[in-house]
C-alpha positions in Angstrom: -1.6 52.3 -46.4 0.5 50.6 -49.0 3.5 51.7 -47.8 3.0 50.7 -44.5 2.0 47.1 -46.0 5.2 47.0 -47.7 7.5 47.6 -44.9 9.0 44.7 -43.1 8.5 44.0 -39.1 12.1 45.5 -38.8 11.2 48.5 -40.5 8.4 48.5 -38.0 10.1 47.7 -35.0 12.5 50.7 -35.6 10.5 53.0 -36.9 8.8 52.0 -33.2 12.3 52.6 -31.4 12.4 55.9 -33.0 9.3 57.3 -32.2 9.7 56.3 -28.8 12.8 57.2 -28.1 11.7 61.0 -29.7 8.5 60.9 -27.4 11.2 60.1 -25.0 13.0 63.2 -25.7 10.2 65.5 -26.2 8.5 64.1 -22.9 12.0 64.1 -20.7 12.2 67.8 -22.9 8.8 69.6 -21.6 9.5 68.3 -18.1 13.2 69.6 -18.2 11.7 72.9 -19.0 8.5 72.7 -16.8 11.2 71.9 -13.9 12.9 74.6 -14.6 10.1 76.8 -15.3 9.3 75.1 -11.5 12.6 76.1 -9.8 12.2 79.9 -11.2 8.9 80.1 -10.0 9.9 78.8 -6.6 13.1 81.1 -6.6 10.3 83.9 -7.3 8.3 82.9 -4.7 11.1 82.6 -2.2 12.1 86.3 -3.3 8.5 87.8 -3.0 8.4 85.9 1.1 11.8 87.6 2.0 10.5 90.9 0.3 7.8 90.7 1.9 9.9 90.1 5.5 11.9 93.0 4.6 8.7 94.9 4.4 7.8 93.6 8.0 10.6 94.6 9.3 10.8 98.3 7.9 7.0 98.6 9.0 8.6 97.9 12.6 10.3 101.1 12.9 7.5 102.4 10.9 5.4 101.5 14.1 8.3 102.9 16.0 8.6 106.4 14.8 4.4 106.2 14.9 4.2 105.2 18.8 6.9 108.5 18.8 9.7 106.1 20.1 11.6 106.9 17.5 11.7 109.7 14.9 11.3 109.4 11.7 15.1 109.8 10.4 16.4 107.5 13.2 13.8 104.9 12.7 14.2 105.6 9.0 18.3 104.8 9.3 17.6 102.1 11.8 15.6 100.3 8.8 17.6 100.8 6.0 20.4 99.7 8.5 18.7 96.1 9.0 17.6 95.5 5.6 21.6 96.4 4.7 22.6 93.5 7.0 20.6 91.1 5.7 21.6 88.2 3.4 19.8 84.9 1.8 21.5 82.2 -0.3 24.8 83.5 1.0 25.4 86.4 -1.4 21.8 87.9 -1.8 20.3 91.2 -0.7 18.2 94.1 -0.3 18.0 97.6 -1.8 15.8 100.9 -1.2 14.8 103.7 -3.7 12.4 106.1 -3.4 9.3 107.0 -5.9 12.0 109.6 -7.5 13.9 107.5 -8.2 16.5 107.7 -6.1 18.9 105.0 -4.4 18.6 104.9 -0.6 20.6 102.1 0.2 22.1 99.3 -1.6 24.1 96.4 0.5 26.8 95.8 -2.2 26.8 99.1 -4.1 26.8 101.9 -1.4 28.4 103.9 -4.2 24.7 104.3 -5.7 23.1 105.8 -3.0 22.3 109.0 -2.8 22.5 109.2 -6.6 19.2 109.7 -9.3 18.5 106.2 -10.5 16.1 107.8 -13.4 18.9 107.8 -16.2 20.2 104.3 -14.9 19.8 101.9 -17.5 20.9 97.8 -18.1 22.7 96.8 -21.4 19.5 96.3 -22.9 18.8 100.0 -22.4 15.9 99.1 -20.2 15.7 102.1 -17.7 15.0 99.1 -15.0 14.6 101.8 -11.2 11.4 104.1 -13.4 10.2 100.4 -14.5 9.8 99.0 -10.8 8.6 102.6 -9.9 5.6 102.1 -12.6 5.3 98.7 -11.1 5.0 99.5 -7.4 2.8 102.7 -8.4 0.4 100.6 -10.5 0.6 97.5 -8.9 1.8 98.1 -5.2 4.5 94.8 -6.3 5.8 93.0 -8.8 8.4 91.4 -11.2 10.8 93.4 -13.3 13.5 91.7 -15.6 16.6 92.9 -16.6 19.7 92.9 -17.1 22.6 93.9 -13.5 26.1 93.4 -12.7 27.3 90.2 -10.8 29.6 89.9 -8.1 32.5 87.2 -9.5 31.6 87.8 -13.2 32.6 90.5 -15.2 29.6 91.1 -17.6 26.4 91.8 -16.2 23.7 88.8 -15.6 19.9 88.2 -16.4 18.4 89.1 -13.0 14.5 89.8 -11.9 13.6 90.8 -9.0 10.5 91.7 -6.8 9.5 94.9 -5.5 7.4 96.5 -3.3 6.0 99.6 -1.9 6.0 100.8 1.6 3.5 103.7 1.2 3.8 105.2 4.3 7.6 106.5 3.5 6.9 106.3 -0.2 9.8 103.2 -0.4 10.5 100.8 -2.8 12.0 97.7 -1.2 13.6 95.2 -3.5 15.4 91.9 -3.5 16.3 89.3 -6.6 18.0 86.5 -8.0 20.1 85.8 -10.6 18.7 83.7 -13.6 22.4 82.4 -14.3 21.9 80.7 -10.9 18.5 79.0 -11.6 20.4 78.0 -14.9 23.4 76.6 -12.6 20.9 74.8 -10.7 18.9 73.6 -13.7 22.3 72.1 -15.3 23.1 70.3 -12.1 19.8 68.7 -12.0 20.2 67.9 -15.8 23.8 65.7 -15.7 21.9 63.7 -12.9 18.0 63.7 -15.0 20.1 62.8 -18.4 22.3 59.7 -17.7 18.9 58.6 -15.6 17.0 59.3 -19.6 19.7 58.0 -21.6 19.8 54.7 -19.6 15.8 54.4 -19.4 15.8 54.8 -23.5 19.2 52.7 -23.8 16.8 50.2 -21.9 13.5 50.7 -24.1 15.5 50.0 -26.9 17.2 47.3 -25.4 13.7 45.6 -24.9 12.7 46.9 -28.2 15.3 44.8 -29.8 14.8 41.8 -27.7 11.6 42.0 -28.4 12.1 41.9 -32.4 14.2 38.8 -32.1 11.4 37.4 -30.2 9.1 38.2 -32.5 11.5 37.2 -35.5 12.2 33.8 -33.5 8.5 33.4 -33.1 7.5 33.9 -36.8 10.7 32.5 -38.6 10.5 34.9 -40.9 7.9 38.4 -42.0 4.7 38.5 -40.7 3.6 39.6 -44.9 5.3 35.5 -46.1 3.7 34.1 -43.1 0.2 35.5 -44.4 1.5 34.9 -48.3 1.8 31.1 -46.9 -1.0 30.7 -45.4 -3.6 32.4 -48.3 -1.1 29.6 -50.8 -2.0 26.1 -48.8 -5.5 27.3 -48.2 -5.8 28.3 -51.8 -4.5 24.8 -52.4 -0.9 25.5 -54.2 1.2 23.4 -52.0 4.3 24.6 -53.9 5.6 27.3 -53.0 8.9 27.9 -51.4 9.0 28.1 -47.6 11.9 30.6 -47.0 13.0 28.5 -43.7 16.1 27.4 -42.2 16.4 23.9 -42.2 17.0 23.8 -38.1 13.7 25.9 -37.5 11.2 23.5 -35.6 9.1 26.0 -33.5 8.3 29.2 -35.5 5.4 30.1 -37.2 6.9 29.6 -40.4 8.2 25.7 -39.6 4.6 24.6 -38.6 3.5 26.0 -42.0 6.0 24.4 -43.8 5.4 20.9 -41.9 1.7 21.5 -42.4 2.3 22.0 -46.2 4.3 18.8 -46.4 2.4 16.9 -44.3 -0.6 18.1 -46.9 1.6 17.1 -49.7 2.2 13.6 -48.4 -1.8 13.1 -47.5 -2.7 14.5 -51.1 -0.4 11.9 -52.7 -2.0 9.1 -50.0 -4.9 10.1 -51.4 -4.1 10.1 -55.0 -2.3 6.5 -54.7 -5.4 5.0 -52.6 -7.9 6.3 -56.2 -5.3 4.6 -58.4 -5.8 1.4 -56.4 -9.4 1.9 -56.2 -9.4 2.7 -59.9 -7.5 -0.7 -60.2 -9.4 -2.7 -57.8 -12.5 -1.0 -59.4 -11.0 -2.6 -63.1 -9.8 -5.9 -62.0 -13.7 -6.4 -60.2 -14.8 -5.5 -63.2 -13.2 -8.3 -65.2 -13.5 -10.6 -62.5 -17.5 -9.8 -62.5 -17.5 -10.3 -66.4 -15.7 -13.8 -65.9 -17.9 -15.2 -63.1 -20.4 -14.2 -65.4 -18.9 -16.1 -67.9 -18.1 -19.5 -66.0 -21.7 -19.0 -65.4 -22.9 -19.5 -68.5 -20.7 -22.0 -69.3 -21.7 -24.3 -66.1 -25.8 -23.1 -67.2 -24.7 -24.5 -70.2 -22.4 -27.5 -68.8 -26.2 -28.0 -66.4 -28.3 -28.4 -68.7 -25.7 -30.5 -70.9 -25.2 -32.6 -68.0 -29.5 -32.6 -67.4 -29.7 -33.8 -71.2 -26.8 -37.0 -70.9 -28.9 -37.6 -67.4 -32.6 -38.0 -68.8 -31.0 -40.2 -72.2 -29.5 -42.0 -69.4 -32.9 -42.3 -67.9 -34.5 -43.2 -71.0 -32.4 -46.0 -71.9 -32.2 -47.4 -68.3 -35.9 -47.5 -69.2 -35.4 -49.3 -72.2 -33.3 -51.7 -70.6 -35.9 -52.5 -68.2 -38.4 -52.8 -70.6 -36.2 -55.2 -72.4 -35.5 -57.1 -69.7 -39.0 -57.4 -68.6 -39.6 -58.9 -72.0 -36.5 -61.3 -71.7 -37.5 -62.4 -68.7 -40.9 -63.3 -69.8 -39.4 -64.9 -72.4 -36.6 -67.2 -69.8 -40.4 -67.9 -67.8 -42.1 -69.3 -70.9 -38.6 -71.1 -72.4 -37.4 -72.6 -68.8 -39.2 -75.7 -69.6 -37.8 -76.0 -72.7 -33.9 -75.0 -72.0 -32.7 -75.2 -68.7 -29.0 -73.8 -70.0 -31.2 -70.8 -71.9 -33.1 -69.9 -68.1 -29.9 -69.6 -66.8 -28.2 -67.5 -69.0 -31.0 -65.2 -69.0 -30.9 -65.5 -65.2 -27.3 -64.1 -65.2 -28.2 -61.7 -67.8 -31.0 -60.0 -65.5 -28.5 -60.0 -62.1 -26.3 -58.1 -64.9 -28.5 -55.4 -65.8 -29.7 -55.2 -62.3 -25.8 -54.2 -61.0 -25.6 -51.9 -64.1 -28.7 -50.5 -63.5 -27.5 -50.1 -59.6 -23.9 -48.3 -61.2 -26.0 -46.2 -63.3 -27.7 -45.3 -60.4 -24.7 -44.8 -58.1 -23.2 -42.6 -61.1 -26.1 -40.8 -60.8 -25.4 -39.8 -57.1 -21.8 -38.8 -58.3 -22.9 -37.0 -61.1 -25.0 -34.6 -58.4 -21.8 -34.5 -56.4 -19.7 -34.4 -59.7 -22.1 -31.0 -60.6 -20.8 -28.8 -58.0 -17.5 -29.1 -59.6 -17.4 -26.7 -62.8 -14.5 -27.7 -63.9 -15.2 -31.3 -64.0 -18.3 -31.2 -65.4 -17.3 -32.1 -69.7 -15.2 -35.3 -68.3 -18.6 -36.2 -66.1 -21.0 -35.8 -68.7 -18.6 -38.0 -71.5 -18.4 -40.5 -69.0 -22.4 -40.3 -68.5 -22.7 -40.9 -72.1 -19.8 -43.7 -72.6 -22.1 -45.5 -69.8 -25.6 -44.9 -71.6 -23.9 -46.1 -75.1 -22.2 -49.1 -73.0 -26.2 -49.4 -71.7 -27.7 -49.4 -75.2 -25.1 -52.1 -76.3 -26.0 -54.5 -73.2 -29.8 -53.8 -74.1 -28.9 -54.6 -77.8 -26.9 -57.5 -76.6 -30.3 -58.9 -74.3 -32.3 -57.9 -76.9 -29.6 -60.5 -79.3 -30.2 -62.9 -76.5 -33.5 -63.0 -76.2 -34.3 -63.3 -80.2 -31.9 -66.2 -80.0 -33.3 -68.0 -77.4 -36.6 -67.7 -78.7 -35.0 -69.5 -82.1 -33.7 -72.1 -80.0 -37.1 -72.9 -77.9 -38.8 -72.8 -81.6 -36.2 -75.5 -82.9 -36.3 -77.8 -80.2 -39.3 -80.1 -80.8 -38.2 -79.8 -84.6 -34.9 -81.3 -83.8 -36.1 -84.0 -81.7 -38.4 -85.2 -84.6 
């Protein structure tokens, strides 16, 4: 299992070639042989029909000499005769032997018949005539192999051949074919089979190949660095080397490689986004802590400001009283001093336009109060008026004592 991890997809791919080009060869292999194994077994076939024609035909003069048309030697040579004429495949034919053995007629060896076959044996010292007598005797037919001269070739050939019995003149009728020729056949059929097999697996490894270039194309690289990638950016390790070329847009590998940079760039978006919320996060912070601040210091520039207003209040007050009193005193004295009722007269309008001034600074001071950063300059000003105030009071106050002296002096002076 681990070696088959470890090997690349090329290593695959071929080892895929090979095998398939071996079960290639193996299958075209066992059908080369079951073919030929085919063709024999149709060549056997083929030589067990015309044996048993040749049969038919020697059981017509059989019938002959039977129906007394014939005797038995004429109808006998008549037979042996016909089967001697015949030929298949242009250069195949028949022999007869009797149960002795002995050769009764052979179409391209007359020089055997007449003659004991028992002795007769191939190359391979098979003693082939006794054999096909044992066949025919225990089997009535059969196959024999072995081993018999060839007309054209000076060695003798692989041959079987079919025989069978005609019991009612104790004959054994037989007929074969070369195996050289099914071999001739087989190699003819080959050189047409093999160029067919070459060019089919020249063709499946054609494809094979194509394939693997596909595949290669597809992925950009092996399927193991492909996986290796993909377990790295999912693990979170957006560094590793993506073993890509640089003109690669469509494989496997290329997306990963965008997808790792394009998780690179959102990373450090993110990253830069908390430093300027980390920033933002500081600089509200201090901004909080100096609202805060300015807030205590316009509480305390308030109630400054609420103090200057109600000592404002107080000597307004105090003026009014005062010039209440001076007036009573201009009432009672305007008999006396005409010029004294008059200046207290003035003195009254005066206070009465500061008193409407105060008043009117009043209404700026509200307006004034929404402005923080006015606030010290309104509330000096607030208290320069209240002092200029207490002076004016003082000053009626000064007038008012005086005029009183003067009123008191009058008749004095007169006497």
């Amino acid at each position: 299992m681990n070696g088959q991890a470890g090997m690349t997809l090329r290593t695959r791919l071929v080892w895929v070639a090979g095998i398939t080009l071996l079960a290639f060869i193996l299958m075209g292999s066992l059908m080369l042989f079951h073919f030929k194994d085919e063709m024999l077994d149709s060549r056997k076939d083929k030589v067990r029909n015309l044996a048993e024609a040749a049969q038919t035909v020697v059981a017509h003069f059989e019938q002959l000499s039977r129906e007394g048309k014939m005797d038995q030697a004429s109808a006998q040579a008549a037979a042996l005769q016909a089967l001697k004429a015949i030929r298949y495949d242009k250069k195949e034919y028949f022999w007869v032997n009797d149960l002795n053995p002995k050769m009764l007629m052979h179409a391209i060896k007359p020089e055997l018949e007449g003659k004991d076959l028992s002795q007769l044996k191939d190359p391979n010292g098979k003693a082939l005539f006794l054999e096909m007598v044992q066949v025919v005797k225990s089997e009535g037919a059969g196959f024999v192999n072995y081993q018999w001269s060839k007309p054209g070739h000076s060695g003798p050939v692989d041959k079987i051949s079919y025989v069978q019995g005609f019991s009612p003149w104790g004959w054994v009728i037989g007929t074969g074919i070369y195996i050289d020729d099914v071999d001739a056949k087989f190699r003819s059929v080959l050189w047409v089979i093999l160029p067919l097999g070459l060019l089919m697996m020249g063709l499946v490894a054609l494809t094979l190949l194509m394939l693997g270039r596909s595949l290669f194309k597809l992925l950009g690289g092996e399927p193991q660095a492909a996986v290796a990638l993909a377990r790295s950016v999912a693990s979170g390790r957006l560094d590793q080397l993506v073993a890509c070329k640089d003109d690669d847009k469509d494989s496997l590998m290329a997306s990963l490689r965008d997808m790792q940079q394009t998780l690179r760039s959102m990373i450090a978006e993110v990253l830069s986004g908390a430093g300027q919320m980390s920033t933002a996060a500081s600089s509200l912070s201090h901004s909080s802590a100096e609202v805060a601040r300015r807030s205590n210091e316009q509480s305390e520039s308030a109630s400054a400001m609420a103090a200057a207003v109600e000592e404002m209040s107080v000597s307004i007050d105090h003026v009014t009283a005062n010039t209440s009193d001076a007036r009573g005193l201009a009432e009672s004295a305007r008999e006396m001093s005409g010029h004294g009722a008059l200046v207290i007269h003035r003195a009254t309008s005066e206070v009465h336009k500061i008193a409407e001034l105060v008043k009117g600074s009043a209404v700026r001071i509200e307006e004034l109060g929404r402005q923080s950063d006015k606030i010290t300059s309104i509330v000096s000003t607030i208290k320069e008026i209240a002092d200029q105030t207490n002076l004016v009071s003082c000053s009626l106050w000064w007038l008012a004592t005086t005029t009183r002296g003067k009123v008191s002096l009058g008749p004095t002076l007169r006497h």
